[in-house]
Every structure is written in C-alpha cells, then in structure tokens.
C-alpha positions as CSV (number, residue, x, y, z in Angstrom):
1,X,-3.2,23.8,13.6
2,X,0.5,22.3,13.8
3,X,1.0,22.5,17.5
4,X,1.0,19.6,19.4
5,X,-1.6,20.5,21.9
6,X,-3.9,21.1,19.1
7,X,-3.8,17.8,17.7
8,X,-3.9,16.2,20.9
9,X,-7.3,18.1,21.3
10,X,-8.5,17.4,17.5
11,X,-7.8,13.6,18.5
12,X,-9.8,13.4,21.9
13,X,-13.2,14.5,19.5
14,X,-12.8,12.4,16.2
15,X,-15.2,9.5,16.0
16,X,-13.9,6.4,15.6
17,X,-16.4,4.0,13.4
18,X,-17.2,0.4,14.6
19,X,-19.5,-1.3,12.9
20,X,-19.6,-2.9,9.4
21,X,-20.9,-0.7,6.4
22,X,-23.1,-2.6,4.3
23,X,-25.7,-1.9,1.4
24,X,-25.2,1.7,2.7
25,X,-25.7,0.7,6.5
26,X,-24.2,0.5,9.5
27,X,-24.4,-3.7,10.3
28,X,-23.1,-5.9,13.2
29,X,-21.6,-9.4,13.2
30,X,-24.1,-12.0,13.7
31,X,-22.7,-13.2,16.2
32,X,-21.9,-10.1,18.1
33,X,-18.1,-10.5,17.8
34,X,-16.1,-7.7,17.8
35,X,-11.8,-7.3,17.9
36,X,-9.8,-4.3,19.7
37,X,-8.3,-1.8,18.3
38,X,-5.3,-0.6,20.4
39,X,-3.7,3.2,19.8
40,X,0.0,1.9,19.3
41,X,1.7,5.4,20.4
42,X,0.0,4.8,24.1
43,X,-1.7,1.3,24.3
44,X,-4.8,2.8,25.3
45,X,-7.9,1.1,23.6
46,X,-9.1,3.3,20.8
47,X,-12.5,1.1,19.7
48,X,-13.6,-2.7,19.8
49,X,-15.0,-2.9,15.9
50,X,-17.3,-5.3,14.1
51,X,-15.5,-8.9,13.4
52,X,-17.0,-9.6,10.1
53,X,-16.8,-13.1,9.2
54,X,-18.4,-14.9,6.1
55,X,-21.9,-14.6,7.2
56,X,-21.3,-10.1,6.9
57,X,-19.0,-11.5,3.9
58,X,-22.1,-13.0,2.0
59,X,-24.1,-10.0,3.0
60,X,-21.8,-7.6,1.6
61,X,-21.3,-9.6,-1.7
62,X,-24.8,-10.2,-2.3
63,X,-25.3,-6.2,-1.9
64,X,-22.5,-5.4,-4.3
65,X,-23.9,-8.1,-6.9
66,X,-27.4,-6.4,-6.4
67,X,-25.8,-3.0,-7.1
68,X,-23.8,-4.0,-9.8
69,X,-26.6,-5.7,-11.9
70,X,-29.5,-3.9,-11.0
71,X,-28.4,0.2,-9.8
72,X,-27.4,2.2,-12.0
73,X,-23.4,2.9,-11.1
74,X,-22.4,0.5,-14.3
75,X,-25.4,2.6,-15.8
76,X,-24.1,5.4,-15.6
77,X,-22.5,7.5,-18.7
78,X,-18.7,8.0,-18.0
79,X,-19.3,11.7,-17.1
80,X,-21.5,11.1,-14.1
81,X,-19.5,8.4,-12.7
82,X,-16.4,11.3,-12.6
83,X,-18.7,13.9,-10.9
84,X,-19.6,11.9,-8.3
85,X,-15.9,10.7,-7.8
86,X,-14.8,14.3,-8.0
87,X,-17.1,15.2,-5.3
88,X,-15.6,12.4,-3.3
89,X,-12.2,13.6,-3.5
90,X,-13.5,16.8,-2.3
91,X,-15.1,15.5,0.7
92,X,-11.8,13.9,1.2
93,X,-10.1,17.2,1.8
94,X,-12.8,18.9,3.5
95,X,-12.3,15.9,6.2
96,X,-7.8,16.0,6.0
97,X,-7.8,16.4,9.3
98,X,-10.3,13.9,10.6
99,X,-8.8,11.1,7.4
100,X,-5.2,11.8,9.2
101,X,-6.0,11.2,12.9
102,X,-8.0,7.8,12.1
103,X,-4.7,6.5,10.7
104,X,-2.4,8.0,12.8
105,X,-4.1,6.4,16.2
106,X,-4.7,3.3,14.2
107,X,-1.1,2.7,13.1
108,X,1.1,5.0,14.6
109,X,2.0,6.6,11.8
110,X,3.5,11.2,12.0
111,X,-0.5,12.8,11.8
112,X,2.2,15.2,9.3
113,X,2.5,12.5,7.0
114,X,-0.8,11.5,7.0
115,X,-1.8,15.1,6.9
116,X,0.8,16.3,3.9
117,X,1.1,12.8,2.2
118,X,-1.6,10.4,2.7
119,X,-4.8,12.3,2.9
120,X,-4.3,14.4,-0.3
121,X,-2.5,11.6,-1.9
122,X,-5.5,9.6,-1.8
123,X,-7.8,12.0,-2.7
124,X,-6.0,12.9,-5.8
125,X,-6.3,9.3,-6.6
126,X,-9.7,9.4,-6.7
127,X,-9.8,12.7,-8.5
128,X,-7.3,11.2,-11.5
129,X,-9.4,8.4,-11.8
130,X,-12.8,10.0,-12.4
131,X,-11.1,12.9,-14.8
132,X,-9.8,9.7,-16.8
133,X,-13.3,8.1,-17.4
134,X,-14.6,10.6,-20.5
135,X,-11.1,10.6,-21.7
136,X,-10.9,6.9,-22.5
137,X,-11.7,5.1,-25.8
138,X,-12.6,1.8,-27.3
139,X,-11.5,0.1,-30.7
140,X,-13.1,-1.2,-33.9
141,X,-11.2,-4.0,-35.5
142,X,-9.8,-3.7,-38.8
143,X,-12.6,-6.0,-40.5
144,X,-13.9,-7.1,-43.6
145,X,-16.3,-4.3,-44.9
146,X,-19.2,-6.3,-44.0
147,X,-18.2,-6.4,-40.5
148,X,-18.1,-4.1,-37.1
149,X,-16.2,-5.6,-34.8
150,X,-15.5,-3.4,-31.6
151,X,-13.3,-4.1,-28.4
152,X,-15.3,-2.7,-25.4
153,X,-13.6,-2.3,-22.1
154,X,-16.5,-3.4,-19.5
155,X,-16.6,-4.1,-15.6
156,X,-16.1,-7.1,-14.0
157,X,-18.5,-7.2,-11.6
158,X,-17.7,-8.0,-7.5
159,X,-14.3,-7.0,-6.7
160,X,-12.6,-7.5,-3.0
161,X,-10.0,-5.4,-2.2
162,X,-7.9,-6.2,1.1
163,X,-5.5,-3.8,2.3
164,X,-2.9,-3.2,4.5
165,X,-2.1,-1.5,8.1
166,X,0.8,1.1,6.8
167,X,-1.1,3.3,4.4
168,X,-4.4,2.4,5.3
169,X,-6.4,5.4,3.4
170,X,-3.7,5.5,0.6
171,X,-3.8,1.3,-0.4
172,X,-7.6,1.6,0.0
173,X,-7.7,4.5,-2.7
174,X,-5.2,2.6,-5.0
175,X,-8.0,-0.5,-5.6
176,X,-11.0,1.2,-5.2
177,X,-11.0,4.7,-7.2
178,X,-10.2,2.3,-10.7
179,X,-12.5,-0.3,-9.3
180,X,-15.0,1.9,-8.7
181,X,-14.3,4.4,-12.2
182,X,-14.3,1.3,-14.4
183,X,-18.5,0.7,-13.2
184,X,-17.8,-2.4,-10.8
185,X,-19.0,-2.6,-6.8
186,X,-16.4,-3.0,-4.1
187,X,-16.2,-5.2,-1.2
188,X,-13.2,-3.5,1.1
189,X,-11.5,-5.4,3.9
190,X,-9.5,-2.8,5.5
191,X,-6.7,-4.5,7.7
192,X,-7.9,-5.4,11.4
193,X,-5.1,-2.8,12.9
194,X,-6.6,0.5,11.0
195,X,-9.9,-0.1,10.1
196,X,-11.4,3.3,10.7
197,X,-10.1,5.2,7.7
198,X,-11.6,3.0,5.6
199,X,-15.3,3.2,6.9
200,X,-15.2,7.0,7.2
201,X,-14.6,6.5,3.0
202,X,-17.4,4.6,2.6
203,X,-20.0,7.0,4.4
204,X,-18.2,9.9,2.4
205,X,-18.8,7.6,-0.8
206,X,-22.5,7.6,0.1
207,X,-22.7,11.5,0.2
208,X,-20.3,11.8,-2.8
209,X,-23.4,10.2,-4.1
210,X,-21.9,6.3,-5.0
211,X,-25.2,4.4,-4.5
212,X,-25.9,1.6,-1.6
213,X,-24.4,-1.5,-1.8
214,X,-21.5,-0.1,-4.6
215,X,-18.9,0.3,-1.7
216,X,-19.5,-1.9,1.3
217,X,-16.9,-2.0,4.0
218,X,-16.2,-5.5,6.4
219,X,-13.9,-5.0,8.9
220,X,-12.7,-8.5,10.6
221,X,-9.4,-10.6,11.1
222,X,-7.6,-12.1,8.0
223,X,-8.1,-15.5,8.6
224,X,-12.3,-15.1,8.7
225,X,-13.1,-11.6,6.9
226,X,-10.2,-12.3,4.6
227,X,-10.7,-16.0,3.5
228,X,-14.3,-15.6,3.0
229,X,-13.8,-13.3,0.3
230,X,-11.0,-14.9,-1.1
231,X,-13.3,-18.1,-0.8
232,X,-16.2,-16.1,-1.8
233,X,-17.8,-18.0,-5.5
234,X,-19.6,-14.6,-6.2
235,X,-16.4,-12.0,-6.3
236,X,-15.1,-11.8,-9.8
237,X,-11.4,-10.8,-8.7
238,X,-9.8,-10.3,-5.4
239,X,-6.7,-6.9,-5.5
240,X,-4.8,-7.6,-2.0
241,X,-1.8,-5.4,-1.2
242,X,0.3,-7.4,1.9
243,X,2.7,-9.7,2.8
244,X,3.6,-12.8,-0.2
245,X,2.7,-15.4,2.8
246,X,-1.2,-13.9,2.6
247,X,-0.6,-13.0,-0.8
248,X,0.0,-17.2,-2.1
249,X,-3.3,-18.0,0.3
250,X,-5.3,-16.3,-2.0
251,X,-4.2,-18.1,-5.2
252,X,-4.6,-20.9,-3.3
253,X,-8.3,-19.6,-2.6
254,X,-9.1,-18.4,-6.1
255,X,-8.3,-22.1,-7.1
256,X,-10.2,-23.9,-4.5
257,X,-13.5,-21.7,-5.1
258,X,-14.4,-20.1,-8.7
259,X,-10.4,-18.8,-10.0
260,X,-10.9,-15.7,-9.6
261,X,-8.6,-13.4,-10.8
262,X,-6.4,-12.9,-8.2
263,X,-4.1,-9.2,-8.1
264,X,-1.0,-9.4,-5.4
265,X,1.4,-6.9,-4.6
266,X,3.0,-8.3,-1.7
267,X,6.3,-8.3,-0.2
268,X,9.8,-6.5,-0.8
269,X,13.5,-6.1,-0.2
270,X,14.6,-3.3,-2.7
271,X,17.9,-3.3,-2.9
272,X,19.7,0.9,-2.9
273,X,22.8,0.6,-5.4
274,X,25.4,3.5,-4.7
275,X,27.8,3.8,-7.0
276,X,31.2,5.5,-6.4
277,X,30.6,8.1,-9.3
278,X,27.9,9.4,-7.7
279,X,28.7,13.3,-7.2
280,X,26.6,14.0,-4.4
281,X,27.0,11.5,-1.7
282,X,25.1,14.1,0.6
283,X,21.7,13.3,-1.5
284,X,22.4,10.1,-1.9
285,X,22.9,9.5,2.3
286,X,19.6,11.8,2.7
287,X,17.3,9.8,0.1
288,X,18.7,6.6,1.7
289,X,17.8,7.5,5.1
290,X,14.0,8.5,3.9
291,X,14.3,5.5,2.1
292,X,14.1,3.0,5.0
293,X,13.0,4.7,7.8
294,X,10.3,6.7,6.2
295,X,6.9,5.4,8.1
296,X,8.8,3.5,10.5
297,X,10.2,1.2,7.5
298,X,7.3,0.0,7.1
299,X,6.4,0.4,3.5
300,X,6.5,-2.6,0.9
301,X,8.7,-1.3,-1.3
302,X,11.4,0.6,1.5
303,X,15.0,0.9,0.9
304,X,15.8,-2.2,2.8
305,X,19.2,-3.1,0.9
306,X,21.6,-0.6,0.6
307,X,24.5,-1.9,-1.8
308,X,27.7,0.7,-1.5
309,X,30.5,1.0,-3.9
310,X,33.3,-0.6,-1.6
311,X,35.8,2.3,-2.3
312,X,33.4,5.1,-1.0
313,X,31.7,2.5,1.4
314,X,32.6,3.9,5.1
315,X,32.6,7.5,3.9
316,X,29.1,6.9,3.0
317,X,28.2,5.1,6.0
318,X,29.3,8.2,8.0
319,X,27.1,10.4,6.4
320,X,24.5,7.8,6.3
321,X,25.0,7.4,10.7
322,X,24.0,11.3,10.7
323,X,21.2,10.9,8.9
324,X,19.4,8.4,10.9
325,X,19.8,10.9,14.3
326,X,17.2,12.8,12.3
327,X,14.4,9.9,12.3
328,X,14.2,9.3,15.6
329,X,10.4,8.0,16.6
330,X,8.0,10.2,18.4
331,X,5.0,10.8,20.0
332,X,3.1,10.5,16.5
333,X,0.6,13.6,17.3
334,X,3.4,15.6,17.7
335,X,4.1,17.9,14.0
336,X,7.6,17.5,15.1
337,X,8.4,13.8,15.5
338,X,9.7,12.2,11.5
339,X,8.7,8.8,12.7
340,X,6.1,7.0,15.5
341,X,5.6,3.7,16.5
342,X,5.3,0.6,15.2
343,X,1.8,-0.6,14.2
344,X,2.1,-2.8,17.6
345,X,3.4,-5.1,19.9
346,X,3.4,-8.2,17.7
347,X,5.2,-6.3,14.6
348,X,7.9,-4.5,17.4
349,X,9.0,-7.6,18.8
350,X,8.8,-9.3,15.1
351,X,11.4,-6.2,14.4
352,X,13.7,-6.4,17.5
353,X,14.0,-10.4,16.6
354,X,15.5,-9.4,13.4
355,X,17.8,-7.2,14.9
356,X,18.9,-9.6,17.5
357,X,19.4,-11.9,14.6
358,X,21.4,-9.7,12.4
359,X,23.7,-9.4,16.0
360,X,24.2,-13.1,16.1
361,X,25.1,-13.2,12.7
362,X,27.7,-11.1,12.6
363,X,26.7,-8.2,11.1
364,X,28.0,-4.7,13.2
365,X,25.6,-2.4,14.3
366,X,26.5,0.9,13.6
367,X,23.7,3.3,14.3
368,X,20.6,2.2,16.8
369,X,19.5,-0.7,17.3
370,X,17.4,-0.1,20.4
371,X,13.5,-0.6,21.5
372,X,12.2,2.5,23.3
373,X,9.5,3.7,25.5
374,X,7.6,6.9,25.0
375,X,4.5,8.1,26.3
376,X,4.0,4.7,27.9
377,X,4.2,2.4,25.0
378,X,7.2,0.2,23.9
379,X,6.4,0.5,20.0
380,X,9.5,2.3,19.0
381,X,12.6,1.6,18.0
382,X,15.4,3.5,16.9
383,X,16.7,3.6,13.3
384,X,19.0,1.3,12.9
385,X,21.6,0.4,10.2
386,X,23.8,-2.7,10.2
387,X,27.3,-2.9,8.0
388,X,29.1,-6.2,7.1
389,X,25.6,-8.1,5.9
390,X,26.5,-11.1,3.8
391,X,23.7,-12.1,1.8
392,X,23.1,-15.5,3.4
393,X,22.1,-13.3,6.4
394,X,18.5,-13.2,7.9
395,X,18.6,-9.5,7.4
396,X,19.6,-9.8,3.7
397,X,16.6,-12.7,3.0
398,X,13.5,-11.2,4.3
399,X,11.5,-8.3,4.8
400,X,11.7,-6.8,8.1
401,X,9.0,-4.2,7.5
402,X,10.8,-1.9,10.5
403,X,13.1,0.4,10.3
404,X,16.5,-1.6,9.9
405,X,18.8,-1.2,7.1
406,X,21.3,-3.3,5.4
407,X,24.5,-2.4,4.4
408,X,26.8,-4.4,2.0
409,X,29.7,-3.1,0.0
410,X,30.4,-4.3,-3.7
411,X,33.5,-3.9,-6.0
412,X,32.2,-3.4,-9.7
413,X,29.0,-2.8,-11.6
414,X,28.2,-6.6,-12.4
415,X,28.6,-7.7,-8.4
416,X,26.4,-5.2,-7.6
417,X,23.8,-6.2,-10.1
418,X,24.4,-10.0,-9.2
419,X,24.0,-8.9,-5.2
420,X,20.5,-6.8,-6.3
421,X,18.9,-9.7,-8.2
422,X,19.9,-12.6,-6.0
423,X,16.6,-12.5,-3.9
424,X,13.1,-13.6,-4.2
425,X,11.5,-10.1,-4.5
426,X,11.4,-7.9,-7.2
427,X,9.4,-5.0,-6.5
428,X,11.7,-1.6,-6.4
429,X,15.1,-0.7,-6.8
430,X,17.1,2.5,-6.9
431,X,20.8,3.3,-8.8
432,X,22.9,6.6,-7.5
433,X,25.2,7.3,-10.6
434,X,26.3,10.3,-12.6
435,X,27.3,8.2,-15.5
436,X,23.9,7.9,-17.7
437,X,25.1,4.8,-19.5
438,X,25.6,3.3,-16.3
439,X,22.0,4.7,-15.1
440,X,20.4,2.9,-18.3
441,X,22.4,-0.7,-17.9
442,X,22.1,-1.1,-14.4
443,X,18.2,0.0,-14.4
444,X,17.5,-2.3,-17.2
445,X,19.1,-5.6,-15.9
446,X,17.6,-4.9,-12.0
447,X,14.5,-7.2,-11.3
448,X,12.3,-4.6,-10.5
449,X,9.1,-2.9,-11.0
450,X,10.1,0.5,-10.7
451,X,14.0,1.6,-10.9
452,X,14.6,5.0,-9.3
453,X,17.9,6.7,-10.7
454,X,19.4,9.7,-8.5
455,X,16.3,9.0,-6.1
456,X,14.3,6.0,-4.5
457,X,11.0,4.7,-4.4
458,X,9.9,7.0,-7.1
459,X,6.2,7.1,-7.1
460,X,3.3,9.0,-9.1
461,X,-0.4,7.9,-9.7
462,X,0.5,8.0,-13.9
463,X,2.9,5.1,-13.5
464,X,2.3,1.9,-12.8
465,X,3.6,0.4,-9.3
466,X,3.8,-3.2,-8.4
467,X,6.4,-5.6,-9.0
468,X,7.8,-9.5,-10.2
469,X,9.2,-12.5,-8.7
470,X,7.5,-13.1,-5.2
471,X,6.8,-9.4,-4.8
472,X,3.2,-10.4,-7.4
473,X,2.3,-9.1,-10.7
474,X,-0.1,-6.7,-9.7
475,X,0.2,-3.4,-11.1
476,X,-1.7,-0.5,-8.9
477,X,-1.9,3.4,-10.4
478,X,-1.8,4.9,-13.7
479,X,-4.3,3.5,-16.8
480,X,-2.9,0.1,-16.3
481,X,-4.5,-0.6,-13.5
482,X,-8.1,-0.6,-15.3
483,X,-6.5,-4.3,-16.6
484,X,-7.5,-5.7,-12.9
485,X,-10.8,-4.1,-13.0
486,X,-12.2,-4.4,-16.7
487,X,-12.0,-7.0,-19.3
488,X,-12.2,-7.2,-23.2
489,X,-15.2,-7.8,-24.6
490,X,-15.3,-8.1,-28.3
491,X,-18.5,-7.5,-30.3
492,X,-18.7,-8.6,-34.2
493,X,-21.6,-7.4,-36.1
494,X,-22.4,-8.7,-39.5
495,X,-23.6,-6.4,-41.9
496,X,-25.9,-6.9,-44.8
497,X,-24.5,-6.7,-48.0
C-alpha cells in the first residue's frame, strides 16, 4: 500500500468526475463549456470538467431552495440527520484511498498527507458534527409567569460555500458538515484547480442518504461560478475560505444583491516568535520548519514570519538551515517525498517572483531558493528561508502562499510584539517560551485567532479557527461555527391567566 509503484498503479484507475452535480444528477454547462484540469506533479491533463456559470448556478440554488422548503432534511429529528452524517464519514474512510489521490493529482499535494491527514481529518468533521446534533439545546427566557418565550436555533436556508485549492476535501468539510447538521442545503463551489474531491462527496452524500438537491456541487472558474453565487438573491449566506482580494469581492456582492451574510477566512502572514528562553531550540527549529513548508507553504495560516530573539538568532537559523534539507519536494505519489509541487504554473512563478523580490531587496538567502524540475514539471521549488527581512519588505507584507520563510531578529519582548502586530492579517500566531508569564502576555496582546505556545498552528475541530483584521471574521470548527449556519429565532407565547 505505501510503495511508490502501488500508488502509481492506484492513480492510473481512479475516476476523475467531470460534470456538475445537481438535484442529485450529474448536469452539464449550457453552453457546453468546460476548463482543464492539469496534474501539477507532471503537466499531463488529468480531466476537462463542467464550467458552471450562473445559468448551472440558478439551477443549483433553485434545487437547494426546493430541498430546503419542501424535503424533509430540515424535517428531520436531530437524530436522523447524525445517522446519515455518520454513515457519510464512513463512506469517507471506506474511499481514503480514492478521497487522497483526487487531491493529490489535483494539487500536488504528498498522497501521505492526504492519506494520514486530510482524508480522516475530514471525515471526523463530519462525524463530530452529526454526534453534536442530539447533544444541543435551546433556551426559554426568564419571563413573566404568563409567558413562554423560547430561543430556537433554526437553519438559514441556501448556503454557498467556496473553497480553496490546498485542502480541497478538508475546507469543503469545514463549511458543509455544520451547514449541512444545522438542517440547511448547500451549494459547493470547489476551486477550479481540485474540483474532483469535492463531487466524489457529493455522490457519497447521496448514498450516505442526504436527499437530492440538499448538496449540489458547481464546478467553474471564480469569476463566473463564483460571482453568481455571491450575486445569487436566493442564497441566504455565502462561507468562502481564500485569498482577502476574493474575500472583499464578496462583501462587495452581498451588498450589491440581497446582503447576505457573508463568512471570510481569507489571507495570512502568522508571524513565529522565538524567544531566547526557549529550552529546546531543537523543537522549536523542527515545528518551524513544518510550519512553513508543510503542504508546500501553502496553507492560510503557515508560519510565514519567523521573529527570532536576536541573541540566539544565528544559532537558530543553523538549526533551522538543517531542517529545511528535510522538505525537499517530490514526486507527490511517492510515500517518501514531505512536499510536491505547487498547485501550478501560475502560483510557481507567483512564488519565484517573491523570491526574486526578497533578493533585490536585500534580504540574504540562506537555504534554497531554487525552482526545480522533476518528473517533467517545473512546479517545485526548494524550501527556502531568507534572513535580514525588514518589515517594509515585500516578503514581510504579503502572503506568498509557497514555501518561503522570513526571518527577522528582535531585541526584547515589546519589539517582538510591535513587529507581530504591525501587519494587516491577523489570523495565527505562535510564541516559543519557557517562561509561562511570558506565554500568557505575549499570547494575549498578538492579533491573532489562534496563538500556539511551544507549537504552531495548533488546530482541532473543538476550537474555533479563523482570524481578525484582513484575515475575516469567520470562525470555521467547533460549536461556534453553527453561528454562520443558524440564526436565533425567538418565540413568545402568552399564556392565559
């Protein structure tokens, strides 16, 4: 099962899905367009999919609203909704191996993370969420005696979820196991890079048992598939996970059609503080590596800052140097390789910009730094870590989404805070201290969603995850995220004397 060979085989036979799934059907674009889907790890074409635009938007819509006002999903007691979402999770595992491959063609991405991480990961989502359905209450109002007044949680209606290319399966569970749980129909719009993840979910939605028209699936570009639904006047809120550029078109949508409520978690730059009374620097250089170059650096909330005590900075950056040689990209179906390519061309040569950038800038390169070709494609690039970054740097500003780290030093506790929250993002952050008071002032001043002390990017599906300042206000996981899919309803009965 882990040898190379193997998965090359297992990849050769999956079935790659390419049309639209609507009211429970496969459905083509009206006008026949489709988009490619290119394998970044070899360039080969993998499938040309259905280009929804807002003609399959409206379709899909329509279905959900059918579904949500007239089947019975929003029917259905709190205990049949969880069945059918624990069989889903099931299904998800029965398929691992398929659910892995589709991503890992799609967007490059180790099948061994999708394998260990992503697949289970996403079905434990949906798993949590169903088990929390019979184990959530409602509220009566402390009233007069002659009154009942209740506070009922109840579904929205339509919700559009887009999602993004680096955890296709993953961002997809996020919005729609607590969309789905709280009784409201989904209308997904998986990214246009790794669609095929995403419409194998749906079809095992419809033998979990979710009825027609409660999950629909429209593939298609951003700026058609997207903007419809962000445009649409019959979807009640729109959850998007993806850059703060697409992220502020939405708003903008919501208030040109019927304000929505819009739910962004967008971009990042999370900022690693390493303090010098940090006893193990060994941990510290290992977590940092993950940290950044984990998925190619391409995660929302990666390590991109790393913010070094000045007195223990070049030791650190030593250690740090060694562990970068152990993320160097691979062939992605190989169990062996830590890191694979680069979604594609467009985002590699976005990356290699900012590196050439960071060069003319000033900043030293210390480790990498280099575009590669394996296997016939030019999608990977070495880890790469710059020292010397000012903050007025490109590489300081703005999210790379690659894997390029970088490195400034600080002299005391409040430069280092001032040097974390001096940016427009807000979405993680991690401290590296042995000195607890230190761990509780630093983590409560950061701008950040999450703080991760002794660790980064601490992540669980009972906490909330999501960020501030130009990062959104979205929260995705734990019970909070029933806030983007429900809304309070009060009911106030007066009683007879």
């Amino acid at each position: 099962m882990n040898e190379f060979n193997d998965w090359k085989a297992r990849a050769a036979q999956v079935r790659l899905r390419d049309s639209a799934l609507i009211d429970g059907e496969p459905h083509e674009a009206l006008d026949g367009a489709r988009f490619e889907v290119i394998n970044p790890a070899n360039g080969v074409l993998l499938a040309n999919v259905v280009a929804c635009a807002e003609p399959e938007v409206d379709l899909a819509v329509k279905s959900a609203r059918k579904a949500f006002e007239q089947g019975p999903w929003a029917r259905m007691a709190p205990s049949e909704r969880k069945a059918v979402l624990l069989r889903l999770s099931q299904l998800m595992l029965a398929h691992r191996e398929e659910l892995a491959l589709l991503d890992c063609l799609s967007m490059g991405k180790p099948v061994m993370d999708a394998w260990n991480i992503d697949v289970p990961g996403a079905a434990h989502v949906f798993a949590w969420y169903g088990e929390s359905l019979d184990k959530l209450y409602d509220q009566v109002a402390p009233s007069a005696a002659n009154v009942l007044a209740t506070i009922t949680r109840v579904p929205l209606g339509v919700i559009a979820a887009v999602v993004p290319w680096n955890f296709p399966l993953d961002m997809a569970a996020w919005k729609v196991a607590p969309a789905l749980a709280a009784g409201n129909s989904v209308v997904l719009k998986p990214a246009e890079q790794s669609p095929f993840s995403a419409l194998r979910l749906a079809e095992l939605a419809l033998e979990a048992g979710v009825p027609p028209g409660v999950l629909n699936v429209v593939p298609g570009l951003g700026e058609q598939a997207g903007r419809a639904l962000g445009l649409h006047p019959d979807v009640d809120s729109l959850v998007f996970t993806g850059s703060t550029e697409v992220g502020k078109y939405f708003m903008q949508y919501s208030a040109q059609s019927n304000l929505k409520q819009v739910w962004l978690e967008c971009g990042g730059k999370s900022p690693n503080l390493v303090f010098a009374d940090c006893q193990d620097l060994d941990l510290a250089a290992r977590k940092a590596a993950f940290g950044i170059f984990f998925n190619q650096g391409e995660v929302c909330s990666a390590n991109s800052r790393l913010l070094v005590q000045r007195s223990i900075h070049d030791a650190f950056v030593e250690r740090l140097v060694e562990q970068a040689r152990l993320w160097q990209p691979g062939n992605p179906l190989d169990p062996a390789s830590p890191a694979g390519a680069i979604v594609d061309a467009r985002q590699t040569a976005r990356v290699m910009q900012y590196i050439q950038q960071a060069k003319a800038e000033g900043a030293r390169l210390v480790c990498g730094g280099r575009q590669l070709n394996i296997n016939g494609s030019s999608n990977f690039i070495e880890p790469t870590i710059f020292t010397d970054v000012r903050p007025t740097m490109q590489l300081a500003r703005e999210e790379v989404f690659g894997p390029v780290l970088a490195i400034s030093a600080f002299d005391d506790e409040e430069q280092a805070i001032a040097m974390a929250n001096e940016h427009i993002y807000g979405l993680a952050a991690s401290v590296w201290t042995d000195d607890l008071n230190r761990a509780h002032r630093v983590a409560r001043r950061l701008n950040a969603g999450t703080v991760s002390v002794n660790t980064v990017d601490a992540l669980d599906v009972t906490v909330p995850f999501g960020g501030g300042k130009q990062s959104g206000f979205g929260r995705d996981l734990s019970l909070h995220a029933f806030d983007k899919y429900t809304q309070l309803k009060t009911t106030w009965i007066q009683l007879r004397s």
